[in-house]
mmCIF file of the N, C-alpha and C atoms, coordinates in Angstrom:
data_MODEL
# 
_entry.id   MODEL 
# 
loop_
_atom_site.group_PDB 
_atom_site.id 
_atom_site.type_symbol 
_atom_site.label_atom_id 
_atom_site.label_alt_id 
_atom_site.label_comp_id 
_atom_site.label_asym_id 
_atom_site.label_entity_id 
_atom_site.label_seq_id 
_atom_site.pdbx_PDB_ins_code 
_atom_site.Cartn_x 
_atom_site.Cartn_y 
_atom_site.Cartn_z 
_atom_site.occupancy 
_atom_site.B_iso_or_equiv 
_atom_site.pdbx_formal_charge 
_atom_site.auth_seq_id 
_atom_site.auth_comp_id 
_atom_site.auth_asym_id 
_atom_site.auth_atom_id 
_atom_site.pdbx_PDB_model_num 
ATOM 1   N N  . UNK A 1 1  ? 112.423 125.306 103.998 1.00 0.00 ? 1  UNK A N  1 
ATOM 2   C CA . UNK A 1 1  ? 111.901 124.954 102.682 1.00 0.00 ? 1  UNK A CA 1 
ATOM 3   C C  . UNK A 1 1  ? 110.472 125.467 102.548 1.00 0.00 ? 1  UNK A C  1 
ATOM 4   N N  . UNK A 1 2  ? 109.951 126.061 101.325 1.00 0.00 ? 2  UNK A N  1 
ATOM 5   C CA . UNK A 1 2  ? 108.636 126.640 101.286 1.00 0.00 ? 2  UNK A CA 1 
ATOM 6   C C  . UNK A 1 2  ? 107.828 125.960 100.786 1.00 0.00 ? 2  UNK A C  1 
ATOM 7   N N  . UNK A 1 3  ? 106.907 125.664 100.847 1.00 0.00 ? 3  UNK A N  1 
ATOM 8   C CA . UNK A 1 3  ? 105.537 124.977 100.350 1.00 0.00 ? 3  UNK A CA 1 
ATOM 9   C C  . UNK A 1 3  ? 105.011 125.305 99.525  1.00 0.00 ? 3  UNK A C  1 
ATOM 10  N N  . UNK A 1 4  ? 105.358 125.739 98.576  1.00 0.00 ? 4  UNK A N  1 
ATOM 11  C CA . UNK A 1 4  ? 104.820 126.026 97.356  1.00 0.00 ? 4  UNK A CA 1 
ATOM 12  C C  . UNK A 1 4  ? 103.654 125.024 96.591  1.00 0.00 ? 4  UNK A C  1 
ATOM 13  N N  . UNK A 1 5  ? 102.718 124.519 96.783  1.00 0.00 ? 5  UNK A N  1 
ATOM 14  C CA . UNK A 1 5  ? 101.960 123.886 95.960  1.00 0.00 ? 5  UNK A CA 1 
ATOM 15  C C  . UNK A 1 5  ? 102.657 122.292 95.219  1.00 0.00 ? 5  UNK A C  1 
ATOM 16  N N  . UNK A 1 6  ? 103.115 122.109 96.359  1.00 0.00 ? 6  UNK A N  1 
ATOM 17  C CA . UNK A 1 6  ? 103.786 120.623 96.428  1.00 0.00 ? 6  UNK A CA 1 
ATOM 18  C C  . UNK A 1 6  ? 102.869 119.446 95.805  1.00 0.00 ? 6  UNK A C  1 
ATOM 19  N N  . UNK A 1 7  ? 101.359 119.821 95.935  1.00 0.00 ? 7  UNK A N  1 
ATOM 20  C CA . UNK A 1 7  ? 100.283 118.416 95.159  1.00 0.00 ? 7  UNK A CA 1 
ATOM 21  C C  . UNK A 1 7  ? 99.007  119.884 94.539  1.00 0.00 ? 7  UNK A C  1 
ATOM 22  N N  . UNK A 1 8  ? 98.830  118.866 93.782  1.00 0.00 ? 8  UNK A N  1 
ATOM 23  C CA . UNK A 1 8  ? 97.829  119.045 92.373  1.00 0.00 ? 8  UNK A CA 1 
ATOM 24  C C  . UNK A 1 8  ? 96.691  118.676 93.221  1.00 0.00 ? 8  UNK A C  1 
ATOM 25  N N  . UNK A 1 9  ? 95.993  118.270 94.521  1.00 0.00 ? 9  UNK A N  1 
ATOM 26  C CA . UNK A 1 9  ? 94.769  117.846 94.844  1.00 0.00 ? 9  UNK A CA 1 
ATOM 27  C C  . UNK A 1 9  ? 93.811  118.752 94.580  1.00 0.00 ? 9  UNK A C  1 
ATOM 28  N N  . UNK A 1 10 ? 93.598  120.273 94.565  1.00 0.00 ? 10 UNK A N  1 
ATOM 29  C CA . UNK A 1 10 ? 92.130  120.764 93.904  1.00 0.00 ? 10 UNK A CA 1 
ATOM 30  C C  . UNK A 1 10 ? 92.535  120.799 92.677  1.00 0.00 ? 10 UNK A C  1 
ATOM 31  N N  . UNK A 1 11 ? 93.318  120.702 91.757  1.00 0.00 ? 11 UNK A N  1 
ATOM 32  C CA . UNK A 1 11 ? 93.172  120.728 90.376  1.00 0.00 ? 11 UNK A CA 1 
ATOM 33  C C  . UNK A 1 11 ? 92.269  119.682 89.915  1.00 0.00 ? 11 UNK A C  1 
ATOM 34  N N  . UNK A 1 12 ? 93.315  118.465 90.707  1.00 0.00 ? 12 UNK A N  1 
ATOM 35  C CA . UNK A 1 12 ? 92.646  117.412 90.175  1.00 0.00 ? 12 UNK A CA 1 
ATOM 36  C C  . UNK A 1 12 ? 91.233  116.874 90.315  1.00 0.00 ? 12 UNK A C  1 
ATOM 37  N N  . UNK A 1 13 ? 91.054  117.044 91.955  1.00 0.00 ? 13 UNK A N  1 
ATOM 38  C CA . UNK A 1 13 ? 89.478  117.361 91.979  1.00 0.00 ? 13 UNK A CA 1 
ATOM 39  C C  . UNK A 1 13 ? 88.694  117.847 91.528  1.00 0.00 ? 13 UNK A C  1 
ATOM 40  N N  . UNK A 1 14 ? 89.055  119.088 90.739  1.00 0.00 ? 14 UNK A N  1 
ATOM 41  C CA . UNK A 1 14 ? 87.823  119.474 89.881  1.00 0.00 ? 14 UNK A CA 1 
ATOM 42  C C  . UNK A 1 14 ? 88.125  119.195 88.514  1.00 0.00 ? 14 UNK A C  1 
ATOM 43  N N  . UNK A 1 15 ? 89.022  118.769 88.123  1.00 0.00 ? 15 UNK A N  1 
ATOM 44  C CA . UNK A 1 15 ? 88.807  118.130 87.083  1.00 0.00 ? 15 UNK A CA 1 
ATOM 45  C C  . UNK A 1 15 ? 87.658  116.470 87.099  1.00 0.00 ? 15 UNK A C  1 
ATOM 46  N N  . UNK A 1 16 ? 88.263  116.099 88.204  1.00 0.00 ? 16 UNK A N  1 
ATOM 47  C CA . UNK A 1 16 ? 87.657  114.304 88.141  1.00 0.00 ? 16 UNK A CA 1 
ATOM 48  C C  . UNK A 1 16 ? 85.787  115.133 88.729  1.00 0.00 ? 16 UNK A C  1 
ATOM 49  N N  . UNK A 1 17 ? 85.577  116.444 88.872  1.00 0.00 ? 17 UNK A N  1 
ATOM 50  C CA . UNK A 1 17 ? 83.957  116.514 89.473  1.00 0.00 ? 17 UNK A CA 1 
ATOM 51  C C  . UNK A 1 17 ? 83.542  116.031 90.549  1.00 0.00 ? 17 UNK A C  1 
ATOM 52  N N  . UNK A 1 18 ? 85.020  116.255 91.793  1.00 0.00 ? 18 UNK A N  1 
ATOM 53  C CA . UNK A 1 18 ? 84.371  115.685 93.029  1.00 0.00 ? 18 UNK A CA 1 
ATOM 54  C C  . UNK A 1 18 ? 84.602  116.875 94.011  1.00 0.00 ? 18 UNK A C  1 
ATOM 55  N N  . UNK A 1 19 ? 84.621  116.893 94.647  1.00 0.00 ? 19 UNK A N  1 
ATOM 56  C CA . UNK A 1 19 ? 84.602  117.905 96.164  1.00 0.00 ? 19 UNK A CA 1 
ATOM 57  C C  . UNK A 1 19 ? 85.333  117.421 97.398  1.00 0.00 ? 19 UNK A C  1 
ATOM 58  N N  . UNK A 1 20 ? 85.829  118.051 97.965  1.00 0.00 ? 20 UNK A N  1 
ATOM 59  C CA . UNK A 1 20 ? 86.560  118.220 99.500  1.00 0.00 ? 20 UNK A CA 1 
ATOM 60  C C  . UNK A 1 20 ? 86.090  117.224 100.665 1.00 0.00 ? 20 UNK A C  1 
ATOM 61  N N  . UNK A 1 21 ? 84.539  117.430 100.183 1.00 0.00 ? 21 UNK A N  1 
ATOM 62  C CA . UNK A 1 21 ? 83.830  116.587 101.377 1.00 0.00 ? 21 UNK A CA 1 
ATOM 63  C C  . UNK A 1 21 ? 83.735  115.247 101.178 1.00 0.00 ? 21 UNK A C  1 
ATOM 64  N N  . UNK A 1 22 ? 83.261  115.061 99.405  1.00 0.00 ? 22 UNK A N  1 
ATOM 65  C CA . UNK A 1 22 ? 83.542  113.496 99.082  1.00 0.00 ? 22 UNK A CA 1 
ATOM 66  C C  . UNK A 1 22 ? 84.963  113.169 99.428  1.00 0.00 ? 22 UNK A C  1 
ATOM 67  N N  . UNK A 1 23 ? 86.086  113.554 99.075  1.00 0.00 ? 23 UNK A N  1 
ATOM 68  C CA . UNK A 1 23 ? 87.292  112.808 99.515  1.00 0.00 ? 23 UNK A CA 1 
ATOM 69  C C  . UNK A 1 23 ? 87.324  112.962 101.336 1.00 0.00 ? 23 UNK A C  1 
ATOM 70  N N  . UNK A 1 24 ? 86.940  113.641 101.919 1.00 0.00 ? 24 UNK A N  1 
ATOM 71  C CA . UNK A 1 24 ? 86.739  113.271 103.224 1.00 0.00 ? 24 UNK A CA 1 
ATOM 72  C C  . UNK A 1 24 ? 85.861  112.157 103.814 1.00 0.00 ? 24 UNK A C  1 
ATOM 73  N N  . UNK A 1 25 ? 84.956  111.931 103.370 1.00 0.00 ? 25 UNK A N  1 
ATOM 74  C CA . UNK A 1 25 ? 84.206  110.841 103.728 1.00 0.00 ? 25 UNK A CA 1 
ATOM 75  C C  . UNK A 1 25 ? 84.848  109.529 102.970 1.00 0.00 ? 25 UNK A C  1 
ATOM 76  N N  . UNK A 1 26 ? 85.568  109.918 102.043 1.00 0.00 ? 26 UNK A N  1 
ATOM 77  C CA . UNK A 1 26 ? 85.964  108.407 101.277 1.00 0.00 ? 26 UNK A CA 1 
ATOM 78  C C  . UNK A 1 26 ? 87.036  107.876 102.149 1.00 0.00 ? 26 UNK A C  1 
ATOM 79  N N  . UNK A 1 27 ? 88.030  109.174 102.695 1.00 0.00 ? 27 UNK A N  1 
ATOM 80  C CA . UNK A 1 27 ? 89.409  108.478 103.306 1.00 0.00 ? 27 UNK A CA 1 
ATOM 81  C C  . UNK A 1 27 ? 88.858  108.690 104.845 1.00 0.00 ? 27 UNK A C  1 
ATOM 82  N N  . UNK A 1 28 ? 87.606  108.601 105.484 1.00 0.00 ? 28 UNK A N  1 
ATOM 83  C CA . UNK A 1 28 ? 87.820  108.957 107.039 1.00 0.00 ? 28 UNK A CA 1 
ATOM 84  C C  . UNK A 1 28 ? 88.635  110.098 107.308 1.00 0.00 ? 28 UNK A C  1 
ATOM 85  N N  . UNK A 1 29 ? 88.656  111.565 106.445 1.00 0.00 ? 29 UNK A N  1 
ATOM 86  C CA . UNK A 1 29 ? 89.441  112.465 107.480 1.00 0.00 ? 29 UNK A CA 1 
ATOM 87  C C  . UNK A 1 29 ? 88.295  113.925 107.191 1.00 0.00 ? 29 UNK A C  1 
ATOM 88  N N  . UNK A 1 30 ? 88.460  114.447 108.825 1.00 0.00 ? 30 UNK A N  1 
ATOM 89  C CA . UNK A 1 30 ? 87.695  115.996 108.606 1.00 0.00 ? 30 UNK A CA 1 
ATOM 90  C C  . UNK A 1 30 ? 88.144  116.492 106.968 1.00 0.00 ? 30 UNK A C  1 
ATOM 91  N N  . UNK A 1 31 ? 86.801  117.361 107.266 1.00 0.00 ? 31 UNK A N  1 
ATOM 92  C CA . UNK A 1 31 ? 87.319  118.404 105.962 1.00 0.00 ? 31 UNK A CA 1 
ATOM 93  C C  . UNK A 1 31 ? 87.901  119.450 105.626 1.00 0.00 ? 31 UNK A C  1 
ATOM 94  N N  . UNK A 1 32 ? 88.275  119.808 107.148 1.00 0.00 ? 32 UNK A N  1 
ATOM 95  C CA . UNK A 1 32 ? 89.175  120.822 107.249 1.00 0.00 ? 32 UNK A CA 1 
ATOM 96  C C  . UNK A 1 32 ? 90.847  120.286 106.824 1.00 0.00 ? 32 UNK A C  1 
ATOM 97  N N  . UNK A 1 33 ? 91.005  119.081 106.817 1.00 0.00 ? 33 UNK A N  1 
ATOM 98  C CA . UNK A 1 33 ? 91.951  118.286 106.770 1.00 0.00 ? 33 UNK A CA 1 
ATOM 99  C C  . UNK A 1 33 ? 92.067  118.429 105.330 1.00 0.00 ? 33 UNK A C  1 
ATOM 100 N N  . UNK A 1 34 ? 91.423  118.370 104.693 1.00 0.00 ? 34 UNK A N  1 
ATOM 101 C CA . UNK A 1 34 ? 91.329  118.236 103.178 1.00 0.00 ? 34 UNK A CA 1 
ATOM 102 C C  . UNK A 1 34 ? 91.482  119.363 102.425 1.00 0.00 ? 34 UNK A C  1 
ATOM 103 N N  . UNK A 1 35 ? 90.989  120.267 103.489 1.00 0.00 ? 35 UNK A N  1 
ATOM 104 C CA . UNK A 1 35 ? 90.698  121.943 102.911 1.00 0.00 ? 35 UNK A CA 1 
ATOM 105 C C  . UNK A 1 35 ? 92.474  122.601 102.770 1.00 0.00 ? 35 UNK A C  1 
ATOM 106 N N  . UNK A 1 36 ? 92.668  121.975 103.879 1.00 0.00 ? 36 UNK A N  1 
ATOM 107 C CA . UNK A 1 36 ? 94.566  122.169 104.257 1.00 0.00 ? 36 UNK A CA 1 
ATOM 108 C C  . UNK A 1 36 ? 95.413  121.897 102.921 1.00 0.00 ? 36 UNK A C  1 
ATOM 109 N N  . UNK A 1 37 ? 94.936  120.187 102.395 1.00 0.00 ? 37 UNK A N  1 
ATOM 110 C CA . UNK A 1 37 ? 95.816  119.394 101.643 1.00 0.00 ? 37 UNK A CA 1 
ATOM 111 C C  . UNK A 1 37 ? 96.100  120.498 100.323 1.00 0.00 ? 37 UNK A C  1 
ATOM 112 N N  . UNK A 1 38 ? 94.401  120.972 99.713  1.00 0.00 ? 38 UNK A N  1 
ATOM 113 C CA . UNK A 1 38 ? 94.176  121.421 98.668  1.00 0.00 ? 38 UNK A CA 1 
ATOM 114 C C  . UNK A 1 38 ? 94.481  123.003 98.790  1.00 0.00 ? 38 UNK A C  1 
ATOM 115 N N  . UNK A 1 39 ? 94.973  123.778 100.081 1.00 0.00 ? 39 UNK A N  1 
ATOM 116 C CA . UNK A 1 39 ? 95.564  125.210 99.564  1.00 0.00 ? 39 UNK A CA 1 
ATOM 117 C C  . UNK A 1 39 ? 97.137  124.815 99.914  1.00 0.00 ? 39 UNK A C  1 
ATOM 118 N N  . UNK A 1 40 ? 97.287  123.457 100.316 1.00 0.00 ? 40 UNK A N  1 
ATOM 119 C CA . UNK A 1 40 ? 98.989  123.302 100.173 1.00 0.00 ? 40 UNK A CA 1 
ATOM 120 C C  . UNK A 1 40 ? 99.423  124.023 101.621 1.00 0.00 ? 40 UNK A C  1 
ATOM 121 N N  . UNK A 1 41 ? 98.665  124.198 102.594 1.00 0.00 ? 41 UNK A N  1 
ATOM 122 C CA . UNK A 1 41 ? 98.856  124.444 103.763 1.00 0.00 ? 41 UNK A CA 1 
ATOM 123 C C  . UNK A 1 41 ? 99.655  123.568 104.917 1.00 0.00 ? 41 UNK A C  1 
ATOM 124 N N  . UNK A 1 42 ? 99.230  122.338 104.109 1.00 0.00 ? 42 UNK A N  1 
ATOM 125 C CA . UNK A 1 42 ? 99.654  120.747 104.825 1.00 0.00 ? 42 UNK A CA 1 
ATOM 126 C C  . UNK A 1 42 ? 99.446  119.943 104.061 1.00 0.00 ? 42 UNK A C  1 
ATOM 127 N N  . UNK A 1 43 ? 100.170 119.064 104.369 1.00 0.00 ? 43 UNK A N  1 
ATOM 128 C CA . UNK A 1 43 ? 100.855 117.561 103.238 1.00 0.00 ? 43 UNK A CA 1 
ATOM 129 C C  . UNK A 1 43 ? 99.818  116.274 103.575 1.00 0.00 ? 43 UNK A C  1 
ATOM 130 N N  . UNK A 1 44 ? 99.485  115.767 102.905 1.00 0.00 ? 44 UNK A N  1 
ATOM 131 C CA . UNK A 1 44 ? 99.384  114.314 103.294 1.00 0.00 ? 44 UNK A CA 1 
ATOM 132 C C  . UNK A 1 44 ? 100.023 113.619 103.236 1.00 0.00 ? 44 UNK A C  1 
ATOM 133 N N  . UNK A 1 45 ? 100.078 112.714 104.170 1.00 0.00 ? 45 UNK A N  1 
ATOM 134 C CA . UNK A 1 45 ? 101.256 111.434 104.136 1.00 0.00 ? 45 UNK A CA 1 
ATOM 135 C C  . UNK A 1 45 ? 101.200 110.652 102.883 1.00 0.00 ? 45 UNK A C  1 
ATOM 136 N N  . UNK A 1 46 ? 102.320 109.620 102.516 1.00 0.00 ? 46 UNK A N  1 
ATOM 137 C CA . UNK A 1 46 ? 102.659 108.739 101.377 1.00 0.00 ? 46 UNK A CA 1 
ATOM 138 C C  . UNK A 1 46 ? 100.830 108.041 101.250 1.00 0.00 ? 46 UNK A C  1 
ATOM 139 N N  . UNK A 1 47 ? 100.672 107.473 102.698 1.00 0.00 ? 47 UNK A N  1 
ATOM 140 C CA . UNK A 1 47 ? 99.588  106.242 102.441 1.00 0.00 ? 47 UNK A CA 1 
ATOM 141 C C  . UNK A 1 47 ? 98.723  107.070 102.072 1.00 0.00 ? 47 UNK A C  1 
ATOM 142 N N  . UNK A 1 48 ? 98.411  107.944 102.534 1.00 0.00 ? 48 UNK A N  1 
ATOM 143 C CA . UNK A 1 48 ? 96.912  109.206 101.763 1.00 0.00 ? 48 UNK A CA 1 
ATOM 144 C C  . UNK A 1 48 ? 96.930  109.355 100.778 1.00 0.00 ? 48 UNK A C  1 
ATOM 145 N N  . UNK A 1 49 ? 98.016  109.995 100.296 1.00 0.00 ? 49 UNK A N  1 
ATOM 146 C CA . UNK A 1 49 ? 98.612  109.991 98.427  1.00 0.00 ? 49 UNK A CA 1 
ATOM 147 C C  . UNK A 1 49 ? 97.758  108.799 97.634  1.00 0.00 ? 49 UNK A C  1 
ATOM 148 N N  . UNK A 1 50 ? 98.750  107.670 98.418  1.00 0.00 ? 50 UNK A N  1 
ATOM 149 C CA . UNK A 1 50 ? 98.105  106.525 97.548  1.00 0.00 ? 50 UNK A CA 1 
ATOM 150 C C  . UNK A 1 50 ? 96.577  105.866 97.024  1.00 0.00 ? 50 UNK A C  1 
ATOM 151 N N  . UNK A 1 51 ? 96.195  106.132 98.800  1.00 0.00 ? 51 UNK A N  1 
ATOM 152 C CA . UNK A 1 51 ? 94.684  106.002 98.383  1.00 0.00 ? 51 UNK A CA 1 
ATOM 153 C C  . UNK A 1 51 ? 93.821  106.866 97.492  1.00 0.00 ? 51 UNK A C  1 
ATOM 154 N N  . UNK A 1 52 ? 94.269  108.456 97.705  1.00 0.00 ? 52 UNK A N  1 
ATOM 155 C CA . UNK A 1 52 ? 93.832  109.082 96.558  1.00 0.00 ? 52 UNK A CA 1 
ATOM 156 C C  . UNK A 1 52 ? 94.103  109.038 95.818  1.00 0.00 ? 52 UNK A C  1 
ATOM 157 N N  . UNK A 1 53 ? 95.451  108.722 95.175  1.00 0.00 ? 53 UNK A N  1 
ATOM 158 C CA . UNK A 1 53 ? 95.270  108.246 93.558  1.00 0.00 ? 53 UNK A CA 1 
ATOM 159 C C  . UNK A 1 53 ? 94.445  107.066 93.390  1.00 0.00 ? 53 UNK A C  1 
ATOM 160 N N  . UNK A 1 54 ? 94.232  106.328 93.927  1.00 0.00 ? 54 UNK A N  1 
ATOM 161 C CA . UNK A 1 54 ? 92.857  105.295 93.858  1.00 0.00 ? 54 UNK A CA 1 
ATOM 162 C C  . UNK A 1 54 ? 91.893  105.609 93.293  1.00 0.00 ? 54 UNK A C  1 
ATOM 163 N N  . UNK A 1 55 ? 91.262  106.322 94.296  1.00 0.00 ? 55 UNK A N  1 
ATOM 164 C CA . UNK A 1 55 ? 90.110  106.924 94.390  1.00 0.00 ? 55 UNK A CA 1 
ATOM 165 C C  . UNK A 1 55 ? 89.594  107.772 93.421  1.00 0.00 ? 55 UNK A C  1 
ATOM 166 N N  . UNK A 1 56 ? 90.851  108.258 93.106  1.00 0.00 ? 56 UNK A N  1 
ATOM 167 C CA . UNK A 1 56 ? 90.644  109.484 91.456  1.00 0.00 ? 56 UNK A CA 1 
ATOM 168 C C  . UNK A 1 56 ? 90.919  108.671 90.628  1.00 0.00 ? 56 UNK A C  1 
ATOM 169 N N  . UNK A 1 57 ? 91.466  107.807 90.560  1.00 0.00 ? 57 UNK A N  1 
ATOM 170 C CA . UNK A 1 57 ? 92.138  107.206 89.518  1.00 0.00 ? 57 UNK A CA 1 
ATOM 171 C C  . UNK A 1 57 ? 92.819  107.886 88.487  1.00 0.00 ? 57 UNK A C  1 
ATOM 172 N N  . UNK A 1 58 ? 93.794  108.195 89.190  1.00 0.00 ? 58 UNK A N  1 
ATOM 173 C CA . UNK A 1 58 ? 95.066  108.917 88.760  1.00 0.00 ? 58 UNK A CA 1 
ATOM 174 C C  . UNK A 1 58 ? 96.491  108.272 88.467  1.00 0.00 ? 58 UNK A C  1 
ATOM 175 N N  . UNK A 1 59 ? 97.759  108.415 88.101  1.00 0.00 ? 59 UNK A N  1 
ATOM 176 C CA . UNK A 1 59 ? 99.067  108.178 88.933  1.00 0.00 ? 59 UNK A CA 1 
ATOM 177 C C  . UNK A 1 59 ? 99.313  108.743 90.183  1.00 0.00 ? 59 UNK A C  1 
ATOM 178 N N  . UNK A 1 60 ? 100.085 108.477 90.868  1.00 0.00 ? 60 UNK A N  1 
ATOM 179 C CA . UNK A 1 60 ? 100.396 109.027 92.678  1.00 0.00 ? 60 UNK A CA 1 
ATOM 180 C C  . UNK A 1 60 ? 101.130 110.235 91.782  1.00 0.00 ? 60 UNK A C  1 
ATOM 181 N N  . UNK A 1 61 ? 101.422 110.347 90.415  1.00 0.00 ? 61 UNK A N  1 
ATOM 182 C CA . UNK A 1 61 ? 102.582 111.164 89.981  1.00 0.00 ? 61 UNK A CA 1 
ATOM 183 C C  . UNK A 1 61 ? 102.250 112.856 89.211  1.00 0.00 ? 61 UNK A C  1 
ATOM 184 N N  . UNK A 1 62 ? 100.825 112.317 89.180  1.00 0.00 ? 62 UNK A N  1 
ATOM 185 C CA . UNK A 1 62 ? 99.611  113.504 89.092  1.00 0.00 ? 62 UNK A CA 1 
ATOM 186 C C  . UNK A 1 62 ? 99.326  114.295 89.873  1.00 0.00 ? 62 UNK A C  1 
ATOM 187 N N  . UNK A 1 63 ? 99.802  113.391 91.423  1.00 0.00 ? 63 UNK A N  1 
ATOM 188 C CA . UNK A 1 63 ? 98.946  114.402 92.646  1.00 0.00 ? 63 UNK A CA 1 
ATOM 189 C C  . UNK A 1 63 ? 100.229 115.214 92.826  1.00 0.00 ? 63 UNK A C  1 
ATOM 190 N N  . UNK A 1 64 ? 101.245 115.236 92.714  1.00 0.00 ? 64 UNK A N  1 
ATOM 191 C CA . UNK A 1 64 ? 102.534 115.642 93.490  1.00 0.00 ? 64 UNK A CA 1 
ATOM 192 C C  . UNK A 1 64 ? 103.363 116.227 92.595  1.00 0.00 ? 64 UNK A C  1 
ATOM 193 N N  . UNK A 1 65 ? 103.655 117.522 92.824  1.00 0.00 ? 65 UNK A N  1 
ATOM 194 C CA . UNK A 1 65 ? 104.141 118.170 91.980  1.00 0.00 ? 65 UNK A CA 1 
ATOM 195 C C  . UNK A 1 65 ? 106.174 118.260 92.550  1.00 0.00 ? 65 UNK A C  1 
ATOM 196 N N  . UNK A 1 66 ? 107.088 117.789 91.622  1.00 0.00 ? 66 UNK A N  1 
ATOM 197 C CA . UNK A 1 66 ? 107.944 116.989 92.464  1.00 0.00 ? 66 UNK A CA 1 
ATOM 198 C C  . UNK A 1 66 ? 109.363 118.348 91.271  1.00 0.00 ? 66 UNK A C  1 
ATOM 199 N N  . UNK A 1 67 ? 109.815 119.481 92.306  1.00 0.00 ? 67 UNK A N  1 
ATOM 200 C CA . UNK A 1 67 ? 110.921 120.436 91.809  1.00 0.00 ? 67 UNK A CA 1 
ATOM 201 C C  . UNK A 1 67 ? 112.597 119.849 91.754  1.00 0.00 ? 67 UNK A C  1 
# 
């Protein structure tokens, strides 16, 4: 299965005016971790999802682009 851009996380980040590093320091994870999420290189788990829709204050249904 290919990975095509499975979550919206840098869209949405620059829409809400935050950065890679703020959501790293908000959830405790490197920023290379984050750097991953947002070229769709690697997934975050359900509970990550969730907290970032928190955090953005989003739906979980914003971050995840679902084919």
């Amino acid at each position: 299965m290919e990975n095509h851009d499975l979550n919206r996380l840098k869209v949405i980040l620059a829409e809400k005016k935050r950065t890679n590093k703020w959501l790293a320091e908000q959830l405790g994870k490197d920023q290379t971790t984050i750097s991953k999420w947002c070229t769709n290189s690697s997934q975050p788990d359900l509970a990550s999802l969730i907290q970032i829709s928190k955090l953005l204050e989003v739906e979980l249904s914003e971050l995840v682009r679902i084919r």
